[in-house]
Backbone bond lengths (Angstrom), bond angles and torsions (degrees), N, CA, C in turn:
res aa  C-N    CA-C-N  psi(-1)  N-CA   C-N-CA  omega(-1)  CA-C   N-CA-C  phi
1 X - - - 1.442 - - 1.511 108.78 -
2 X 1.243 118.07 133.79 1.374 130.32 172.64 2.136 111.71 -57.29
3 X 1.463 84.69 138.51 1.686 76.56 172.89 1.715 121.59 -75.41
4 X 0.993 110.24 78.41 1.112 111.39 165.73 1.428 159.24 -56.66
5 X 0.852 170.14 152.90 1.987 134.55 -160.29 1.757 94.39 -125.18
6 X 1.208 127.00 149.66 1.497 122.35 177.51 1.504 106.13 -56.35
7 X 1.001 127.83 -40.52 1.435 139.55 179.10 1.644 113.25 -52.87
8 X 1.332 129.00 -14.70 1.434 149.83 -176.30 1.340 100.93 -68.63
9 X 1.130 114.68 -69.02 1.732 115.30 -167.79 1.628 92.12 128.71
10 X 1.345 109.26 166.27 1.982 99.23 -172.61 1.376 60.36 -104.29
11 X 1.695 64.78 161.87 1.689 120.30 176.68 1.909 104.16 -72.42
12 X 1.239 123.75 120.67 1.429 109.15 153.96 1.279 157.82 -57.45
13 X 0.760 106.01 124.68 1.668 106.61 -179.45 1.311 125.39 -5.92
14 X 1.657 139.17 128.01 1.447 116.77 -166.20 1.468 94.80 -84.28
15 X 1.137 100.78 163.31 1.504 139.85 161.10 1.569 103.62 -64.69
16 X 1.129 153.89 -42.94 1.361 162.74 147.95 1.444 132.01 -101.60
17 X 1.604 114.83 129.36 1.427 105.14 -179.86 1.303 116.50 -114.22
18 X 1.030 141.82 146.20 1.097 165.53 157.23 1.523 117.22 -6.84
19 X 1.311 138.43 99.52 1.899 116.40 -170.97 1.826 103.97 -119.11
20 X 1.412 121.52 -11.98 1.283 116.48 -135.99 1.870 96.01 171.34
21 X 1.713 94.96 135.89 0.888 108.25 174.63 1.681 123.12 -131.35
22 X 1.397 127.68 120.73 1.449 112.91 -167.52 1.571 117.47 -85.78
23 X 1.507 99.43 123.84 1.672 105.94 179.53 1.539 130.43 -58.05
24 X 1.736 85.86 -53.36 1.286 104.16 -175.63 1.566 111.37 179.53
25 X 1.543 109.73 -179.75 1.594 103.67 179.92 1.279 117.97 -85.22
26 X 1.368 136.50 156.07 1.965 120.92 -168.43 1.936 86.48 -139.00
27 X 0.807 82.42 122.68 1.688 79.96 171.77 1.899 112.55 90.70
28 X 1.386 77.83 -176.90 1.585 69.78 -173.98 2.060 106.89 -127.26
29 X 1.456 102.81 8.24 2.074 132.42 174.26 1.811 90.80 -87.17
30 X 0.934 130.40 -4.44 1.503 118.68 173.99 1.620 100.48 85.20
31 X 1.482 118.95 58.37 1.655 100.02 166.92 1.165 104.13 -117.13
32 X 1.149 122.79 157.70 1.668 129.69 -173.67 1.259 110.83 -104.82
33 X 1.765 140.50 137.92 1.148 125.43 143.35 1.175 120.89 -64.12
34 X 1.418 123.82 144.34 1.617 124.74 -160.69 1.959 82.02 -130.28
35 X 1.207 95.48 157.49 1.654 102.77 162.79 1.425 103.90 -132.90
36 X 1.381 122.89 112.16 1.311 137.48 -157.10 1.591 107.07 -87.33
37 X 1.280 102.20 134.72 1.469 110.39 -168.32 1.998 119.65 -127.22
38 X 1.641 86.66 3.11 1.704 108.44 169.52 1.356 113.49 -115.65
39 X 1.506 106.06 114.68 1.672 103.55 170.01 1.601 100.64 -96.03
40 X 1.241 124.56 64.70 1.680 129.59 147.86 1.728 96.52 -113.75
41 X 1.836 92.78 128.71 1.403 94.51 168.72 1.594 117.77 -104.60
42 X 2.175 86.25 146.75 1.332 100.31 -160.76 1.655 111.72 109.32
43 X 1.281 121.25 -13.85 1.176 122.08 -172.83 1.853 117.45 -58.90
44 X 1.744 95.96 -18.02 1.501 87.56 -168.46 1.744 84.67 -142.75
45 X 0.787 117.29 69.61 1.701 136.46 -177.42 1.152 97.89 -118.96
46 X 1.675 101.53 136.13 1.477 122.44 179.82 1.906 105.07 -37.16
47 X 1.296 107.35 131.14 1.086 121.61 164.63 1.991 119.11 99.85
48 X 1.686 109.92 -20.22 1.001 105.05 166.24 1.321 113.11 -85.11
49 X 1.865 97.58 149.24 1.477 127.86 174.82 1.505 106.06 -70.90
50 X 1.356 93.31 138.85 1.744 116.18 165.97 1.270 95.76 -114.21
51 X 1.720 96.74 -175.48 1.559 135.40 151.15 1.545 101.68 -120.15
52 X 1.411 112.20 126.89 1.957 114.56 169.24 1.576 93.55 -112.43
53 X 0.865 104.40 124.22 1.604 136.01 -170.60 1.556 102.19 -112.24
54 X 1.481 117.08 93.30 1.131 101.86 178.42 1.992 119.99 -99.77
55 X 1.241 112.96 -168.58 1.473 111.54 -164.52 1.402 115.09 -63.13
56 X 1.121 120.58 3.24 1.727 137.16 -170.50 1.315 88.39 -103.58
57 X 1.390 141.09 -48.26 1.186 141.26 -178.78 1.595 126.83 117.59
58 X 1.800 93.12 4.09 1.468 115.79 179.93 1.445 112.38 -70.74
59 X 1.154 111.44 152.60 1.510 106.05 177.19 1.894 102.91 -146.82
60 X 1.439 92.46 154.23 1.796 107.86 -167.31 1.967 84.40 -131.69
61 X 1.118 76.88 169.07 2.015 102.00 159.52 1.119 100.66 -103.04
62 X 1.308 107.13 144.38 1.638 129.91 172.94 1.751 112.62 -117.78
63 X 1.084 108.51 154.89 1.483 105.01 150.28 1.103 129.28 -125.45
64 X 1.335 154.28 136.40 1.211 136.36 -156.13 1.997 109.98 -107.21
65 X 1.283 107.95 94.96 1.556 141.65 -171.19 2.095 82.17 -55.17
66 X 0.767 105.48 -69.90 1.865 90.82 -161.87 1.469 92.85 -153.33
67 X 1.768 107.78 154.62 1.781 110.95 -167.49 1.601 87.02 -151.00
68 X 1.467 104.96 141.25 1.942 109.97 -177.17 1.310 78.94 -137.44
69 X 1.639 111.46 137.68 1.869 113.45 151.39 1.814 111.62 -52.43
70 X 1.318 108.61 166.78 1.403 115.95 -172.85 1.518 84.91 -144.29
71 X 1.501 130.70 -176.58 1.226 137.29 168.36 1.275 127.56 -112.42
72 X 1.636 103.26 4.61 1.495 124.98 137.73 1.733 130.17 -101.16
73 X 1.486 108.35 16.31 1.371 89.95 173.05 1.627 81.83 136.97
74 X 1.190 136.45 -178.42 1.613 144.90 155.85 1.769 117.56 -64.78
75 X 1.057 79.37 153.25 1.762 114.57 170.15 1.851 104.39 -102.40
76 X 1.418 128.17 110.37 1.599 151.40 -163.17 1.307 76.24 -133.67
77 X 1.194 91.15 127.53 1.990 118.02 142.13 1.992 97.41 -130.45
78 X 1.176 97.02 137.42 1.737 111.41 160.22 1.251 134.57 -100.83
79 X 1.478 130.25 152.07 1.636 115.99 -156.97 1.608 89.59 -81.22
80 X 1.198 97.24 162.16 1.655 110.80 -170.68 1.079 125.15 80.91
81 X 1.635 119.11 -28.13 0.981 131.19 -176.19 1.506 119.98 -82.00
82 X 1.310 151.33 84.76 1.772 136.02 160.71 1.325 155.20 -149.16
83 X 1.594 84.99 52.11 1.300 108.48 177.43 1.618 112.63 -123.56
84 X 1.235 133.13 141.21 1.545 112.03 156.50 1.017 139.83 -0.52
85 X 2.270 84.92 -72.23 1.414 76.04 -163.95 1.565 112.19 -91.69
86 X 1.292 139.96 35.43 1.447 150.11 154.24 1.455 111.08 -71.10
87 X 1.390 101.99 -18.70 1.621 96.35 -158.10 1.973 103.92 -119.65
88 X 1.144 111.22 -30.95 1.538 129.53 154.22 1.454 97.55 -17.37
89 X 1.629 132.89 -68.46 1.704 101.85 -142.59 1.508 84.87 -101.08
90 X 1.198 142.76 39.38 1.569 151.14 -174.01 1.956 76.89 -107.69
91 X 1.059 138.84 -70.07 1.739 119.28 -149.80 1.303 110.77 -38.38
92 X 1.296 103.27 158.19 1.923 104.34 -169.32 1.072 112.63 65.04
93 X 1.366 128.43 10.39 1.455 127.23 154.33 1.853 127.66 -86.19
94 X 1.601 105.62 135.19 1.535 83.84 170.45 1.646 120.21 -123.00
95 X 1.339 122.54 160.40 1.150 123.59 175.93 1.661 121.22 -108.35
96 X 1.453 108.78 144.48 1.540 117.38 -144.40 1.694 80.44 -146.05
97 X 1.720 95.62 148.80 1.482 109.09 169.89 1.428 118.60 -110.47
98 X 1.112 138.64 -165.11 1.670 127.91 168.94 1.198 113.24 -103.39
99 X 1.484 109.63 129.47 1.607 118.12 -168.11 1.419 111.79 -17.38
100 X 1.870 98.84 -69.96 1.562 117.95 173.95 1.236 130.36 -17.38
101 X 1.974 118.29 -33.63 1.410 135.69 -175.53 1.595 91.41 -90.23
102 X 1.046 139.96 11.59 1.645 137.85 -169.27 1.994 89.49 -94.71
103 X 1.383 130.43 119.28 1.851 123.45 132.20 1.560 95.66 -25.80
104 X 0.827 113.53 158.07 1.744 137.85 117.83 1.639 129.20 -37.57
105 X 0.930 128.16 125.61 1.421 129.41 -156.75 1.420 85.67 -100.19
106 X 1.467 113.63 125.30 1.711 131.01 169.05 1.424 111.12 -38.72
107 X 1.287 120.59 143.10 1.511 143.28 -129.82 2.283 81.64 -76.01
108 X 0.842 86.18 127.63 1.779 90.80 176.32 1.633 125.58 70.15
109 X 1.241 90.60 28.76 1.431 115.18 162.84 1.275 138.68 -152.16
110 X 1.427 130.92 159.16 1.500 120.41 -143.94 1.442 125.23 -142.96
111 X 1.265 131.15 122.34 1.536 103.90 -163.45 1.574 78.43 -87.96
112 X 1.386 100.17 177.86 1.440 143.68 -164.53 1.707 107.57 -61.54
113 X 1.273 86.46 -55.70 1.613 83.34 -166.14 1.579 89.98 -79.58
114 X 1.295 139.02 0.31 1.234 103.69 -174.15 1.908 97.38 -99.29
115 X 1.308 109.22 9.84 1.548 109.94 171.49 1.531 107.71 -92.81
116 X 1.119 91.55 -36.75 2.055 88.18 -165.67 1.675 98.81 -74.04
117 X 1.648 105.48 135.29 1.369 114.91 -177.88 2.059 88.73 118.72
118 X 1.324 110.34 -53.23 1.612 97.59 -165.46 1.544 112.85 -47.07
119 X 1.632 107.49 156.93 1.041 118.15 166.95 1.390 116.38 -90.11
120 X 1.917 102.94 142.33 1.600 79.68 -177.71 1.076 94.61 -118.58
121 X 1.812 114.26 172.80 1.853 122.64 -174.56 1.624 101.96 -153.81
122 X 1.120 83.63 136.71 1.832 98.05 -179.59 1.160 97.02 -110.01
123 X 1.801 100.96 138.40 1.427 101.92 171.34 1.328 131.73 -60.85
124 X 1.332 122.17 -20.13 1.504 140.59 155.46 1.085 127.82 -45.49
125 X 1.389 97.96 -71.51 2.236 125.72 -165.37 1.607 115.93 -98.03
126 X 1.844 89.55 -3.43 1.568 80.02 165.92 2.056 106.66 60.48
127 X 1.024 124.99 177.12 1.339 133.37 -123.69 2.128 80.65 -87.48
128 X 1.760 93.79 133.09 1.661 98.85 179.83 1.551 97.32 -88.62
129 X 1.193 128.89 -54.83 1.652 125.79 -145.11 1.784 88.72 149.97
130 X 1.479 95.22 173.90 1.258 112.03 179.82 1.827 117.16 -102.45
131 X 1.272 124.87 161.53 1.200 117.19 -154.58 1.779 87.49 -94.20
132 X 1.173 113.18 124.97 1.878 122.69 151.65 1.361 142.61 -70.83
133 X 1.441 88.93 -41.97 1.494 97.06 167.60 1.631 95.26 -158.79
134 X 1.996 85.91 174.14 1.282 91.17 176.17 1.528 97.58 -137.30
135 X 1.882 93.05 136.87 1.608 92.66 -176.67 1.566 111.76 -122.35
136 X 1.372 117.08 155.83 1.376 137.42 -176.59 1.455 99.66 -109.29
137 X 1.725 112.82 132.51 1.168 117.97 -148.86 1.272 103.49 -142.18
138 X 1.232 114.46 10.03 1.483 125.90 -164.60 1.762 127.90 75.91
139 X 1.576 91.01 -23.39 1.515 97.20 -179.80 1.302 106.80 -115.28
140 X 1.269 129.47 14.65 1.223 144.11 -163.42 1.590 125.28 91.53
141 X 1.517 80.63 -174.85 1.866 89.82 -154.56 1.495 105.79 -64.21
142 X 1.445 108.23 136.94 1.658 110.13 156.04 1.419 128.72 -87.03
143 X 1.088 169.75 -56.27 1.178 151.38 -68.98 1.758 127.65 -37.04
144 X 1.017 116.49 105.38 1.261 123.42 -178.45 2.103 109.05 -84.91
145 X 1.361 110.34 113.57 0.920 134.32 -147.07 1.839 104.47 -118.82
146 X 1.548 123.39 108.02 1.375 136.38 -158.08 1.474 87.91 -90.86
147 X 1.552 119.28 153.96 1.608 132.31 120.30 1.424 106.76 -161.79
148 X 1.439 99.34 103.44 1.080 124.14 160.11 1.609 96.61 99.03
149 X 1.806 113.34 -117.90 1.244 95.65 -174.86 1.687 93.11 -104.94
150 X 1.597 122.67 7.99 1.307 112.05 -171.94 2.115 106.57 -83.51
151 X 1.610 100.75 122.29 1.411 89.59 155.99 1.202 124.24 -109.32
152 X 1.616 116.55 162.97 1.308 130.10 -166.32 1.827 112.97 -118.77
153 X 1.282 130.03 135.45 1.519 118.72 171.30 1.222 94.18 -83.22
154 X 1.051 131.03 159.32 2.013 119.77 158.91 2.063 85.28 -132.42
155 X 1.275 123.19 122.19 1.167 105.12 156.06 1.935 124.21 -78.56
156 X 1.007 111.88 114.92 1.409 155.33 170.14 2.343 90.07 -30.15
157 X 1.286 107.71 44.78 1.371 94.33 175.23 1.416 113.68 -145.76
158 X 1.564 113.30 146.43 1.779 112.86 -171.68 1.749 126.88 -51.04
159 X 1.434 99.12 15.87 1.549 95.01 178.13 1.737 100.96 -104.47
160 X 1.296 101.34 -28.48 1.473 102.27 167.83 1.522 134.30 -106.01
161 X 1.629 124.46 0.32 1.020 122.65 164.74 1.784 111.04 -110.15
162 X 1.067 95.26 121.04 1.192 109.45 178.54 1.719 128.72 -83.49
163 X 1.271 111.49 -42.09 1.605 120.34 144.60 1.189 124.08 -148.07
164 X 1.828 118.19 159.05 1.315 116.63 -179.90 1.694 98.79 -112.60
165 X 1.363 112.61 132.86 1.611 104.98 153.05 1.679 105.50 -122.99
166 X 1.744 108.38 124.97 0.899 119.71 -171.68 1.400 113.96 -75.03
167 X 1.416 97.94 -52.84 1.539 106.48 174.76 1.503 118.12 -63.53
168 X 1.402 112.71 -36.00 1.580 107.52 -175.58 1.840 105.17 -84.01
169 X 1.582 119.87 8.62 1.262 119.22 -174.32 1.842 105.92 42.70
170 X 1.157 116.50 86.88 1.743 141.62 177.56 1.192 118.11 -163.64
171 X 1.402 122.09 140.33 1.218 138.40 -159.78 2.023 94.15 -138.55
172 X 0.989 114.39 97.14 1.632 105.58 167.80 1.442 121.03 -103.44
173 X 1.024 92.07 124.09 1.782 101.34 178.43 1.144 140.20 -91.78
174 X 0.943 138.86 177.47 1.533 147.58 157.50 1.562 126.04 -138.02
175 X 1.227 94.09 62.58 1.910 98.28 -171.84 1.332 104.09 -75.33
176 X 1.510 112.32 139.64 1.703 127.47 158.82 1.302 131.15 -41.39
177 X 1.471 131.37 136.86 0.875 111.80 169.02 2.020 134.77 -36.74
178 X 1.028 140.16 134.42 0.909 138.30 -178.43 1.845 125.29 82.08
179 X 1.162 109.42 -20.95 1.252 122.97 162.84 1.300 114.61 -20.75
180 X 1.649 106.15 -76.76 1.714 116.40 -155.97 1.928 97.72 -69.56
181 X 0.499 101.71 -39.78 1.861 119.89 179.18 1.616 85.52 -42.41
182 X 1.449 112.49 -73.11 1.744 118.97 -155.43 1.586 118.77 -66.31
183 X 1.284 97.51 -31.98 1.516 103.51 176.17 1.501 122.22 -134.60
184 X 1.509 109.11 39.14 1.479 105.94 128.10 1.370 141.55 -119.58
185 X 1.279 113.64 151.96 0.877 79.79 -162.03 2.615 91.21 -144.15
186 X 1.020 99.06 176.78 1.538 102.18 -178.68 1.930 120.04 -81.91
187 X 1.313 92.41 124.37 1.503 90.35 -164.23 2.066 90.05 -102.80
């Protein structure tokens, strides 16, 4: 995420989200380990279109030629693609679909990318920073929340978020006393 200042305006919604990430090459037919980052099934089944976005930041269309589970994630081969070494300078690449191909996330819930970018505001402290990422922690979601060089954990639960606007990119809160104090901290 770009450093942005609350004063900017949020950032919009991407144009592509995120489904899959490539590990490395497995074989020597051109299949990729992918580490899958969409629980819609079918998302990476022979014949659907991607974007592979590689570490330069270039991006192509893909198609996805044939997909096997692995016990790290899937086995992707792409048409055109099947040899090694075709598929070799692809690692550290990830593949993303177009927003547009996204459902709607059930009424009070949110995928990820459509949080990261919000601004958040406590009814208290007034405006924190915008959310960067969002992390899974085993005990649930964090959102870790930038301004400037200060970061923030916010745990990601209905006693402390008070509303989401997706479209207007806002996050309103209701943090506890002592909260913002405990977990922020200078990166």
């Amino acid at each position: 995420m770009s450093s942005r200042s609350p004063n900017e305006g949020p950032p919009p919604l991407p144009d592509r989200v995120l489904v899959g990430r490539i590990r490395r090459p497995h074989g020597v037919r051109g299949e990729l380990l992918v580490d899958v980052v969409s629980d819609v099934p079918g998302r990476l089944s022979p014949g659907s279109e991607l974007w592979l976005k590689s570490a330069d930041g270039a991006s192509r269309g893909v198609t996805v030629a044939a997909s096997r589970p692995h016990p790290r994630g899937a086995l992707l081969s792409f048409e055109g693609l099947q040899d090694r070494d075709a598929v070799e300078p692809l690692r550290g690449a990830t593949l993303e679909t177009e927003r547009r191909m996204v459902t709607p996330a059930p009424a009070g819930s949110y995928y990820y990318f459509e949080l990261a970018g919000c601004l958040c505001r406590d009814a208290r402290h007034g405006d924190l920073g915008r959310v960067c990422e969002v992390i899974e922690d085993g005990g649930g979601l964090l959102l870790e929340v930038r301004a400037g060089e200060q970061r923030l954990l916010v745990p990601f639960v209905a006693e402390y978020v008070a509303a989401v606007d997706v479209v207007g990119r806002r996050i309103d809160l209701q943090l506890p006393n002592g909260l913002l104090e405990t977990c922020t901290s200078a990166s």
